[in-house]
Biopython code that builds the backbone (N, CA, C, O; Angstrom):
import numpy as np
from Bio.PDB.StructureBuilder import StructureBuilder

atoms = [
    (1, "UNK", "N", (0.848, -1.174, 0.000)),
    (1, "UNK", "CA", (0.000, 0.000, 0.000)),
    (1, "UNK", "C", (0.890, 1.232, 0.000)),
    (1, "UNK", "O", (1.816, 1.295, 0.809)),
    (2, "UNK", "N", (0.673, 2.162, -0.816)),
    (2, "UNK", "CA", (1.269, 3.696, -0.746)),
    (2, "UNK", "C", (0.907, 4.227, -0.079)),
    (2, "UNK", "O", (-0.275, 4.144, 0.254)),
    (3, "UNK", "N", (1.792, 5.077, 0.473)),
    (3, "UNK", "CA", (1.564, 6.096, 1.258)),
    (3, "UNK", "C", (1.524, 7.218, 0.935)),
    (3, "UNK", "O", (2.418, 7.471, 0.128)),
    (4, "UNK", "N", (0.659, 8.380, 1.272)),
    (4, "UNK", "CA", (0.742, 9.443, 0.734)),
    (4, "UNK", "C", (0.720, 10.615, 2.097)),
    (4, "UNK", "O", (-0.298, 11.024, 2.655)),
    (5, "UNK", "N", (1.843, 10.915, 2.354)),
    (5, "UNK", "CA", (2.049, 11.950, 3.819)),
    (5, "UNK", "C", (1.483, 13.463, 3.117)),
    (5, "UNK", "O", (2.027, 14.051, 2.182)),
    (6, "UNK", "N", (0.338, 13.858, 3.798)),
    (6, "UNK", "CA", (-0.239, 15.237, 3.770)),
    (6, "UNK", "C", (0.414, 15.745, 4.633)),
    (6, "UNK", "O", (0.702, 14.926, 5.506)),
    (7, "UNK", "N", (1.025, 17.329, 4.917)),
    (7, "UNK", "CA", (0.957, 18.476, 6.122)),
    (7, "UNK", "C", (-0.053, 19.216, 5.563)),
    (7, "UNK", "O", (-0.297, 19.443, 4.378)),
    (8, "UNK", "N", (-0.874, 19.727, 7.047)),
    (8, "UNK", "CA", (-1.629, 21.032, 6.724)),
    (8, "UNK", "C", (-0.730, 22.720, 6.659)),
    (8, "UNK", "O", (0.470, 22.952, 6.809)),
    (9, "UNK", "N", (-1.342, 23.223, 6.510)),
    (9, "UNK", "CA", (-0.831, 24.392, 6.872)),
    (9, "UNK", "C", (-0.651, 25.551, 8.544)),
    (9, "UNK", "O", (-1.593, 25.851, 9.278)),
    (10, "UNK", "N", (0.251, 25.813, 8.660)),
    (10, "UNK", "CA", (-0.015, 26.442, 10.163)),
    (10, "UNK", "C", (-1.202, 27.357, 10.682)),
    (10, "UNK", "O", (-1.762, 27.303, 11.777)),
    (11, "UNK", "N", (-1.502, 28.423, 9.355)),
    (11, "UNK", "CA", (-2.963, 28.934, 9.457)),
    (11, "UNK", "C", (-4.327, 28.649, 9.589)),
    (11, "UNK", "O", (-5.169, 29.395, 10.088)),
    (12, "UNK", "N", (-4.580, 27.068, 8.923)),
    (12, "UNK", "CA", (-5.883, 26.500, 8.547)),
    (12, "UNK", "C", (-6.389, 26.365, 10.423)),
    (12, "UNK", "O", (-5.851, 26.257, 11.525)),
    (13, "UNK", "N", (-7.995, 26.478, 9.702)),
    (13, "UNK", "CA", (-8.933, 26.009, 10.994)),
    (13, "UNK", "C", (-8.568, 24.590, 11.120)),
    (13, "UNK", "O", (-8.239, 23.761, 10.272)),
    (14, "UNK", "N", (-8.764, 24.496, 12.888)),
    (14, "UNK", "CA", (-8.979, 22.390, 12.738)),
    (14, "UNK", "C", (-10.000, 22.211, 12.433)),
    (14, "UNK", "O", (-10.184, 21.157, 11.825)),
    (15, "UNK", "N", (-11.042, 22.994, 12.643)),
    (15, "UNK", "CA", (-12.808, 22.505, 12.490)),
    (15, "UNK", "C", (-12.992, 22.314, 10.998)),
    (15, "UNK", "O", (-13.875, 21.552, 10.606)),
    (16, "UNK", "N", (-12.004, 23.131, 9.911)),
    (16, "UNK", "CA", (-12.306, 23.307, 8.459)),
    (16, "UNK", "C", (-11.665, 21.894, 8.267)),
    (16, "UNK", "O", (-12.370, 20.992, 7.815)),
    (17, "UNK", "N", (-10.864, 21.753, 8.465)),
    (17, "UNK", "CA", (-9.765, 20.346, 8.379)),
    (17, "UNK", "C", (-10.240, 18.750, 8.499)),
    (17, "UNK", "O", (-9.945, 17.688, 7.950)),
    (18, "UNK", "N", (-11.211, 19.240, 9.611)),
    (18, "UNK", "CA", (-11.855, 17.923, 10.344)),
    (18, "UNK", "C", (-13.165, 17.381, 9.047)),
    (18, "UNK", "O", (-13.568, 16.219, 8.993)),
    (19, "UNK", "N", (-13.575, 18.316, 8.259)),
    (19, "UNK", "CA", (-14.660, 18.523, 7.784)),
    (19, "UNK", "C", (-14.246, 18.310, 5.885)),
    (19, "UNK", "O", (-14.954, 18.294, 4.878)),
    (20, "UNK", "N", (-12.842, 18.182, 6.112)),
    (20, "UNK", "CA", (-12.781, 18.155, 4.650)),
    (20, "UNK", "C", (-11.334, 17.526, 4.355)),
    (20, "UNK", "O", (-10.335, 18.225, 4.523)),
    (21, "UNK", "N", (-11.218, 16.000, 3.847)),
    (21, "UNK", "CA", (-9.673, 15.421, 3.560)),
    (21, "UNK", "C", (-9.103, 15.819, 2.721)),
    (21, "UNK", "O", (-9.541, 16.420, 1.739)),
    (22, "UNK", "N", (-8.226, 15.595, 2.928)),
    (22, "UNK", "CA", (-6.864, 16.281, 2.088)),
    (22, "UNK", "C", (-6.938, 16.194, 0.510)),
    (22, "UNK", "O", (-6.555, 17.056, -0.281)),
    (23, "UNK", "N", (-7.559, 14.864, 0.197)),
    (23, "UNK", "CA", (-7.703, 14.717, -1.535)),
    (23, "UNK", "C", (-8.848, 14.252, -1.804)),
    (23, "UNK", "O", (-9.330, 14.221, -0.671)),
    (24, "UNK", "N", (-9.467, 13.949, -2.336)),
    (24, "UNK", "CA", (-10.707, 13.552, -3.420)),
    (24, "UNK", "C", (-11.397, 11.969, -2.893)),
    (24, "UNK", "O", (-10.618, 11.038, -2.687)),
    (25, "UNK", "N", (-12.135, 11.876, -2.801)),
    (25, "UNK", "CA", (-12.125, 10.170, -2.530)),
    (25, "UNK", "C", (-11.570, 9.421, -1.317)),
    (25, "UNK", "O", (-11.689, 8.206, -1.163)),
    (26, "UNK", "N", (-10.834, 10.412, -0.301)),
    (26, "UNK", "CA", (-10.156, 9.995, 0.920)),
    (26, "UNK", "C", (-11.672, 9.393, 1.979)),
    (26, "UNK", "O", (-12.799, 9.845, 2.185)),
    (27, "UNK", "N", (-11.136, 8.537, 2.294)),
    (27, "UNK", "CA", (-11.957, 7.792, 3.887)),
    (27, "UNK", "C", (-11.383, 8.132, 4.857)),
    (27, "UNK", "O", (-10.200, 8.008, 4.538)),
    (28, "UNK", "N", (-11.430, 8.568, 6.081)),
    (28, "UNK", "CA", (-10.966, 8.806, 7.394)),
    (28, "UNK", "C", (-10.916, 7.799, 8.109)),
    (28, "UNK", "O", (-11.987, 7.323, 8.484)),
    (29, "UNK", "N", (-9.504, 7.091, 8.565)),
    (29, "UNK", "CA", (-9.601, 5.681, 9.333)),
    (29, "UNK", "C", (-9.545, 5.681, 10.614)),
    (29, "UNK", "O", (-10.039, 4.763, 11.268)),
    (30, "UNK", "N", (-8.778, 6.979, 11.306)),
    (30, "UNK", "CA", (-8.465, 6.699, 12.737)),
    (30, "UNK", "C", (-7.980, 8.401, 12.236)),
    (30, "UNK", "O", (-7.787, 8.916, 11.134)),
    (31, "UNK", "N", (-7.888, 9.076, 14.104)),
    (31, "UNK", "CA", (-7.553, 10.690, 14.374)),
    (31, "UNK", "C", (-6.657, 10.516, 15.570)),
    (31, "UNK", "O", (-6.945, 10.001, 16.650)),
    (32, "UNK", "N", (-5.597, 11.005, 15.206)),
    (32, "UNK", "CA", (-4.825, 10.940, 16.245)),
    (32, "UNK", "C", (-4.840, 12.723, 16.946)),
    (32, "UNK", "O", (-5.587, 13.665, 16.678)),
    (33, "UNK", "N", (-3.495, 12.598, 18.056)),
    (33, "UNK", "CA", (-3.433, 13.614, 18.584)),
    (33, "UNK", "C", (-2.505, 14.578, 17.393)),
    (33, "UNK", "O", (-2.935, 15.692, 17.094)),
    (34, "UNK", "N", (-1.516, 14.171, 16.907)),
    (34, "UNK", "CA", (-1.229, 15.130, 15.759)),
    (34, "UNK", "C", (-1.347, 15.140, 14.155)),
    (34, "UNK", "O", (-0.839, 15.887, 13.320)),
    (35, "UNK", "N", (-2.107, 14.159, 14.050)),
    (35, "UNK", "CA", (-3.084, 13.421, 12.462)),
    (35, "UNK", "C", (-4.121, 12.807, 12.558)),
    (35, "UNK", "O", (-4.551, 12.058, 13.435)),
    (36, "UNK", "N", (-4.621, 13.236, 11.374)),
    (36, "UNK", "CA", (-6.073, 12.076, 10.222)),
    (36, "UNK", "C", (-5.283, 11.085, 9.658)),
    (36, "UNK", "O", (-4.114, 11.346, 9.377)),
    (37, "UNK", "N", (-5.640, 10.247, 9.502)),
    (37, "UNK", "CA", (-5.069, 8.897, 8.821)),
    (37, "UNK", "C", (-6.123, 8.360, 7.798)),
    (37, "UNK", "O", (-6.957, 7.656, 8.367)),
    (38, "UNK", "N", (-6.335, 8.494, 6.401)),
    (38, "UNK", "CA", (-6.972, 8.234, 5.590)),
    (38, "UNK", "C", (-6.973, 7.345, 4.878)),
    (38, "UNK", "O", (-5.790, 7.032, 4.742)),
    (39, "UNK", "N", (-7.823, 6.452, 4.082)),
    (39, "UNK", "CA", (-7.611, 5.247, 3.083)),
    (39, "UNK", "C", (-8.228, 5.647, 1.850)),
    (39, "UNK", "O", (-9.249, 6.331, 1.782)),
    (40, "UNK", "N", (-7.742, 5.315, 1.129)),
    (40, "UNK", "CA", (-8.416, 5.621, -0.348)),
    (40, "UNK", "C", (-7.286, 5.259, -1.404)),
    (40, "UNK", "O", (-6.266, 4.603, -1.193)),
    (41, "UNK", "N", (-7.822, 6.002, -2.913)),
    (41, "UNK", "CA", (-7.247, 5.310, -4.090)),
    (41, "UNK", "C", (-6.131, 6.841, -4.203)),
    (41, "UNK", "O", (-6.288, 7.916, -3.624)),
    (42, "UNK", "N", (-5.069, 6.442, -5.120)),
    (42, "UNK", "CA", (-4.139, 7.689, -5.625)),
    (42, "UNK", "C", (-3.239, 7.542, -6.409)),
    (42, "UNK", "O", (-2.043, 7.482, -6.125)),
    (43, "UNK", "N", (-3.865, 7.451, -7.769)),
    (43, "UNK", "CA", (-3.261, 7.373, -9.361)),
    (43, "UNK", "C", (-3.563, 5.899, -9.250)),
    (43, "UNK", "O", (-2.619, 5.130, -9.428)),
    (44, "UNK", "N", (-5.035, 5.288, -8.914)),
    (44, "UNK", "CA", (-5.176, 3.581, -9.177)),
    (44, "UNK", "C", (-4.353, 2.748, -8.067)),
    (44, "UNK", "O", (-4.117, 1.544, -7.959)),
    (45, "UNK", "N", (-4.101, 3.575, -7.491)),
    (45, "UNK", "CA", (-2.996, 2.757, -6.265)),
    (45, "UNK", "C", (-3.615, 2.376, -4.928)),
    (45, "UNK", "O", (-3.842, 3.434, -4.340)),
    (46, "UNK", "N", (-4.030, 1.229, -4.104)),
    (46, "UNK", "CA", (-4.297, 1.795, -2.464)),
    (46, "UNK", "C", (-3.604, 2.745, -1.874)),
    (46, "UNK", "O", (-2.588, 3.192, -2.407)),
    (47, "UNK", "N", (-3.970, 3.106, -0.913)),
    (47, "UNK", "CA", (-3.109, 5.045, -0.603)),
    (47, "UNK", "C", (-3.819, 4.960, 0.999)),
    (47, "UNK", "O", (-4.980, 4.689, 1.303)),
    (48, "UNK", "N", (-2.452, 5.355, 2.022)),
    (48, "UNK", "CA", (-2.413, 5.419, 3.241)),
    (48, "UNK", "C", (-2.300, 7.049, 3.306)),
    (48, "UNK", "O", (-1.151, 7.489, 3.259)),
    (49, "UNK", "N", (-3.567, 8.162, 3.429)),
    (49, "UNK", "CA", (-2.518, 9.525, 3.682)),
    (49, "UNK", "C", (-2.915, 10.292, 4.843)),
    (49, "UNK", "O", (-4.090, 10.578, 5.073)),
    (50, "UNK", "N", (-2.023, 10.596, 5.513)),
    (50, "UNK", "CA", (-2.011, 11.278, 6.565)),
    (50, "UNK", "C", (-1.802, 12.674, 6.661)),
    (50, "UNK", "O", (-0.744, 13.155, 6.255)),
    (51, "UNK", "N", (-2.812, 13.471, 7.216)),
    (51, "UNK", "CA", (-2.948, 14.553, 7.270)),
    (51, "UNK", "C", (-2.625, 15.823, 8.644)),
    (51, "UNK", "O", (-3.491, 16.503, 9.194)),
    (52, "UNK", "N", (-0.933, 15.842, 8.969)),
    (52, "UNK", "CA", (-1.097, 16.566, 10.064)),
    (52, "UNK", "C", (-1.934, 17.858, 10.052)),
    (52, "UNK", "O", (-2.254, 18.249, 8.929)),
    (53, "UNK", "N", (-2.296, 18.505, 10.983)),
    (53, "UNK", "CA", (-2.965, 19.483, 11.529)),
    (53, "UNK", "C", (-2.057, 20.367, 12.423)),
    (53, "UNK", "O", (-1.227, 19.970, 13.240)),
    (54, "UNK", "N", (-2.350, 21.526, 12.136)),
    (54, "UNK", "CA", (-1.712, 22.274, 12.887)),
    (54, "UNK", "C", (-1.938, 22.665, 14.584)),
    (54, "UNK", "O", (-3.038, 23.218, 14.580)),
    (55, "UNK", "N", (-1.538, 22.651, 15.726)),
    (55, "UNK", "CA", (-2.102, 22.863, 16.435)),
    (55, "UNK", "C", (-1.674, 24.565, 16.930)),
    (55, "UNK", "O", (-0.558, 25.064, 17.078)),
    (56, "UNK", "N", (-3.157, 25.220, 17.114)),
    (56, "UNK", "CA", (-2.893, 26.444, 17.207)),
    (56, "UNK", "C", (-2.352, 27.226, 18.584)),
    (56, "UNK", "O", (-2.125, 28.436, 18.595)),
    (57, "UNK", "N", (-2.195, 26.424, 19.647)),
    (57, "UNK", "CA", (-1.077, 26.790, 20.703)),
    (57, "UNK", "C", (0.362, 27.153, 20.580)),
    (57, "UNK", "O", (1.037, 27.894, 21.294)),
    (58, "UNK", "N", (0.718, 26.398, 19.409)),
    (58, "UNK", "CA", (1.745, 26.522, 19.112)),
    (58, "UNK", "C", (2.510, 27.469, 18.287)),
    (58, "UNK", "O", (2.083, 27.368, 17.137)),
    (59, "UNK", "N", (3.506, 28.395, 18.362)),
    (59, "UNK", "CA", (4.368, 29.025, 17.809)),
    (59, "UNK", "C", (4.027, 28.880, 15.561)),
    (59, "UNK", "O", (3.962, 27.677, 15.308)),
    (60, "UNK", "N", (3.914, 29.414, 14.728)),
    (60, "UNK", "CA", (3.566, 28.520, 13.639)),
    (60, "UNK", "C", (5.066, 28.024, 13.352)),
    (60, "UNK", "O", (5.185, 26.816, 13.150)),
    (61, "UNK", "N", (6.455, 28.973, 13.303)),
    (61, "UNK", "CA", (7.349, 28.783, 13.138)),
    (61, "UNK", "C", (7.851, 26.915, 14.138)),
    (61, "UNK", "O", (8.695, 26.131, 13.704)),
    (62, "UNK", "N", (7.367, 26.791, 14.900)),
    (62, "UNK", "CA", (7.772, 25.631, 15.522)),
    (62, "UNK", "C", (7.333, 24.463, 15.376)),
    (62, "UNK", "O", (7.869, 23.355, 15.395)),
    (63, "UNK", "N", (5.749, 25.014, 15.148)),
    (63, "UNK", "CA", (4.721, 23.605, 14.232)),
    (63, "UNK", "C", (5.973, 23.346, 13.294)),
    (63, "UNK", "O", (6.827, 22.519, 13.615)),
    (64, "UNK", "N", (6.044, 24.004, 12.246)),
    (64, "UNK", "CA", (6.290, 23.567, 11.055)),
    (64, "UNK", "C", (7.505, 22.708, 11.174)),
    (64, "UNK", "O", (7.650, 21.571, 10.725)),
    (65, "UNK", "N", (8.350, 23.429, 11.847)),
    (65, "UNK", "CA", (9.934, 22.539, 12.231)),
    (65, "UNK", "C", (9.450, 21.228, 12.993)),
    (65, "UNK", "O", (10.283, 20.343, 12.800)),
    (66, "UNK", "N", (8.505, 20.837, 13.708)),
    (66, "UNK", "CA", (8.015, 19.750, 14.550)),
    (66, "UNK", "C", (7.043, 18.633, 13.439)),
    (66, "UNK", "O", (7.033, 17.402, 13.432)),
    (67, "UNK", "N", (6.381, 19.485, 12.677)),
    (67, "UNK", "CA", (5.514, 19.056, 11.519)),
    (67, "UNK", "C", (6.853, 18.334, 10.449)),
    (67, "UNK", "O", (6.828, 17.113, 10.292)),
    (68, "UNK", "N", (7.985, 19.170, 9.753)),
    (68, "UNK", "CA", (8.814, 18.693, 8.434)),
    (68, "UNK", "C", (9.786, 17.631, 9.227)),
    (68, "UNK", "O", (10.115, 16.614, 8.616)),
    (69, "UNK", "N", (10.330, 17.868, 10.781)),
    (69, "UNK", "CA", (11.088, 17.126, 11.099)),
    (69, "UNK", "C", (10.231, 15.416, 11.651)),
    (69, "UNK", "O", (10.829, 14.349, 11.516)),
    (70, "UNK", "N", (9.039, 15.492, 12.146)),
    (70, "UNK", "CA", (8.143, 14.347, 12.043)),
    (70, "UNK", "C", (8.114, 13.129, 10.785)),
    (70, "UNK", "O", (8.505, 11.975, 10.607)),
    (71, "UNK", "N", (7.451, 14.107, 10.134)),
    (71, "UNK", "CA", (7.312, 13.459, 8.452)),
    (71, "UNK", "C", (8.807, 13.429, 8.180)),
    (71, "UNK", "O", (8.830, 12.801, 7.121)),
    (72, "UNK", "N", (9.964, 13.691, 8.452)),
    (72, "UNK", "CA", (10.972, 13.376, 7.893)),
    (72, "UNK", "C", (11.584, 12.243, 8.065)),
    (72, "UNK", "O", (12.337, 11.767, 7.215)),
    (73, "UNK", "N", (11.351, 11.759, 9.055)),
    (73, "UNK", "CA", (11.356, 10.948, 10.335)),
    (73, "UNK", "C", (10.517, 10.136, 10.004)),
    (73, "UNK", "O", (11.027, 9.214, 9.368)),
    (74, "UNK", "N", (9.527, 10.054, 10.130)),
    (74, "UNK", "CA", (8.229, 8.931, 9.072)),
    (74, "UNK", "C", (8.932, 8.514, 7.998)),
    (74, "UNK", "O", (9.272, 7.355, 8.234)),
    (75, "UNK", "N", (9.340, 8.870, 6.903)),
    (75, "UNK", "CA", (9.880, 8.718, 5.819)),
    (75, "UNK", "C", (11.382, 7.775, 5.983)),
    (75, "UNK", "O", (11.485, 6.716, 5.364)),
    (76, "UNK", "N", (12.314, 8.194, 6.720)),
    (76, "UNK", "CA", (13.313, 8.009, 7.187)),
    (76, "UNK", "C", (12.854, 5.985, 7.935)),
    (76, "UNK", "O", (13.598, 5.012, 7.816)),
    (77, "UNK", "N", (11.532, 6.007, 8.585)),
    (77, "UNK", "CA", (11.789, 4.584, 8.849)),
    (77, "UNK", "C", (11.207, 4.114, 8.209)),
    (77, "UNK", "O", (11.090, 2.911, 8.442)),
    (78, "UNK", "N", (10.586, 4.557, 7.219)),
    (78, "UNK", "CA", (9.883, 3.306, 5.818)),
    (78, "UNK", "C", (10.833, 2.572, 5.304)),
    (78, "UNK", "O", (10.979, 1.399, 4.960)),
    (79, "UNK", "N", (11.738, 3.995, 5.343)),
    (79, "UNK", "CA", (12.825, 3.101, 4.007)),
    (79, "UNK", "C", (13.822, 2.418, 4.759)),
    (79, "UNK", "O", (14.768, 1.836, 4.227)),
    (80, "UNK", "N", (13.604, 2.486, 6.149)),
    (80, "UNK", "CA", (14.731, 1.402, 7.249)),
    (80, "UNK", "C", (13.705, 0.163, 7.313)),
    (80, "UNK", "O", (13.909, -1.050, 7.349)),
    (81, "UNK", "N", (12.619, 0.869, 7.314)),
    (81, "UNK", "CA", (12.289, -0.831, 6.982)),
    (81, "UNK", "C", (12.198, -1.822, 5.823)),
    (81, "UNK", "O", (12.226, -3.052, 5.864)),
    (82, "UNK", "N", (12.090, -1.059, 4.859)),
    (82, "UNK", "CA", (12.050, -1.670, 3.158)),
    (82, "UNK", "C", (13.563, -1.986, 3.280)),
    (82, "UNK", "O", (13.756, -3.202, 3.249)),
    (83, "UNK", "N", (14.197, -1.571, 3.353)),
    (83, "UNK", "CA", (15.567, -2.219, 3.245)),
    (83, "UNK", "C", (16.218, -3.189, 4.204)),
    (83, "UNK", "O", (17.404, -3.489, 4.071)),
    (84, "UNK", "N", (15.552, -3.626, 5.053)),
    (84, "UNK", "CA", (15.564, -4.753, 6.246)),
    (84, "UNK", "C", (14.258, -5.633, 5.725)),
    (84, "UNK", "O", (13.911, -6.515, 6.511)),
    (85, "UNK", "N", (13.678, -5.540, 4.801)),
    (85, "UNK", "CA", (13.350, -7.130, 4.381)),
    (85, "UNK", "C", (11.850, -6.953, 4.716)),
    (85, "UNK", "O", (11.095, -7.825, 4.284)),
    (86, "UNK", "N", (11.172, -5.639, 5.637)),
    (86, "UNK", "CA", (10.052, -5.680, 6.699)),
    (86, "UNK", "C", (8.916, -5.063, 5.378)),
    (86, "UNK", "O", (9.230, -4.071, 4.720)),
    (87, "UNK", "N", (7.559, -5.838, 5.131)),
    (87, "UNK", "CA", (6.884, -4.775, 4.436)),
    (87, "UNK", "C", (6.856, -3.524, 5.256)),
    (87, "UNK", "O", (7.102, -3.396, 6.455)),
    (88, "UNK", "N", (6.364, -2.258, 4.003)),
    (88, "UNK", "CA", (6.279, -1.339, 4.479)),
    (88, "UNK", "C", (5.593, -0.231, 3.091)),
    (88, "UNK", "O", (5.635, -0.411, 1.874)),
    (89, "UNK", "N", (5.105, 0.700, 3.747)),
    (89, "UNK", "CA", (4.374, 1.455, 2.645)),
    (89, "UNK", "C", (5.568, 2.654, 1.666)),
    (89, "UNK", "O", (6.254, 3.447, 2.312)),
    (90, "UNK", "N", (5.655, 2.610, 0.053)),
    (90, "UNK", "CA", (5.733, 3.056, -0.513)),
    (90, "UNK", "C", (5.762, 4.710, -0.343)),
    (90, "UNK", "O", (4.648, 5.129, -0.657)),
    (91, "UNK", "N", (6.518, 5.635, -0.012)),
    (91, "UNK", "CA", (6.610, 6.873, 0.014)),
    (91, "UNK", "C", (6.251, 7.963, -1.244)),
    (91, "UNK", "O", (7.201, 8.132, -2.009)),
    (92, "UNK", "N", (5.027, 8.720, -1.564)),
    (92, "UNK", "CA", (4.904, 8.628, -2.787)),
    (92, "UNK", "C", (4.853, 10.188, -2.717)),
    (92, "UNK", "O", (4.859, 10.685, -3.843)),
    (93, "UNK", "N", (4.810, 10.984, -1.819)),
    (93, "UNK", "CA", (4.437, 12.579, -2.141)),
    (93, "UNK", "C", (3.962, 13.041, -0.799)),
    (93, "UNK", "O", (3.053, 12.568, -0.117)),
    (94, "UNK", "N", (4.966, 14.334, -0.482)),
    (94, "UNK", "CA", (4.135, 15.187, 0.485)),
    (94, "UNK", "C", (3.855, 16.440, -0.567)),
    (94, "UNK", "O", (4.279, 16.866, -1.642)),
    (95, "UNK", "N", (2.577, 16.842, 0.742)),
    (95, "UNK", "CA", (2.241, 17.697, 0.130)),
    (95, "UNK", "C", (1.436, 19.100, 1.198)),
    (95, "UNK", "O", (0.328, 18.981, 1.722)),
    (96, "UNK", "N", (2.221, 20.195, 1.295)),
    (96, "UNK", "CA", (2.247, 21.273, 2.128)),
    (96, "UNK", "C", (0.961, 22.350, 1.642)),
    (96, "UNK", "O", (1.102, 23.256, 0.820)),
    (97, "UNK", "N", (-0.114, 22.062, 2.255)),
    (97, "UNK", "CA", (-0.934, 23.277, 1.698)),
    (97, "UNK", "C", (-1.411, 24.241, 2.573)),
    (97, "UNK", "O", (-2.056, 25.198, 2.145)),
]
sb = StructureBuilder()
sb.init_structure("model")
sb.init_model(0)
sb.init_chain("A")
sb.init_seg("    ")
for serial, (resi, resn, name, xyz) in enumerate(atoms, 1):
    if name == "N":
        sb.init_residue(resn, " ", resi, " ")
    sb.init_atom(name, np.array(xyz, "f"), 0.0, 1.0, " ", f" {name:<3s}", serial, name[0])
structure = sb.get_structure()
């Protein structure tokens, strides 16, 4: 299954966020404390995408460094696990809106 890592933006509402997924055709599987976790199709593919949210307590400058260094980090153990033999989901696109 692909994965497709969403960030939101530091400005967006959560209530607008909660109310509308990141792409076209997305299902909402589970909400965490700092993501949506979605299922759906993306270019004919199964598609895992996750949608952080910004939380508005926070600094925006610090979200974002906590937000790119997360997902970097996400990314970083897919491919420790694809290369240790472990399935694991396909890294296919972030996408910052």
């Amino acid at each position: 299954m692909a994965a497709v890592l969403a960030e939101g933006s530091a400005g967006g509402a959560e209530s607008e966020a909660a109310a509308v997924p990141p792409m076209a055709g997305l299902e909402m599987v589970q909400q965490g404390a700092e993501a949506r976790v979605y299922r759906g199709l993306f270019l004919g593919r199964p598609t895992v995408a996750k949608h952080r949210f910004p939380k508005r307590y926070r600094h925006p400058l610090l979200e974002e460094r906590l937000s790119r260094r997360r997902t970097a980090q996400e990314a970083r153990s897919l491919l420790c696990c694809r290369r240790a033999g472990k399935e694991a989901e396909d890294w296919l696109w972030k996408a910052v809106g």
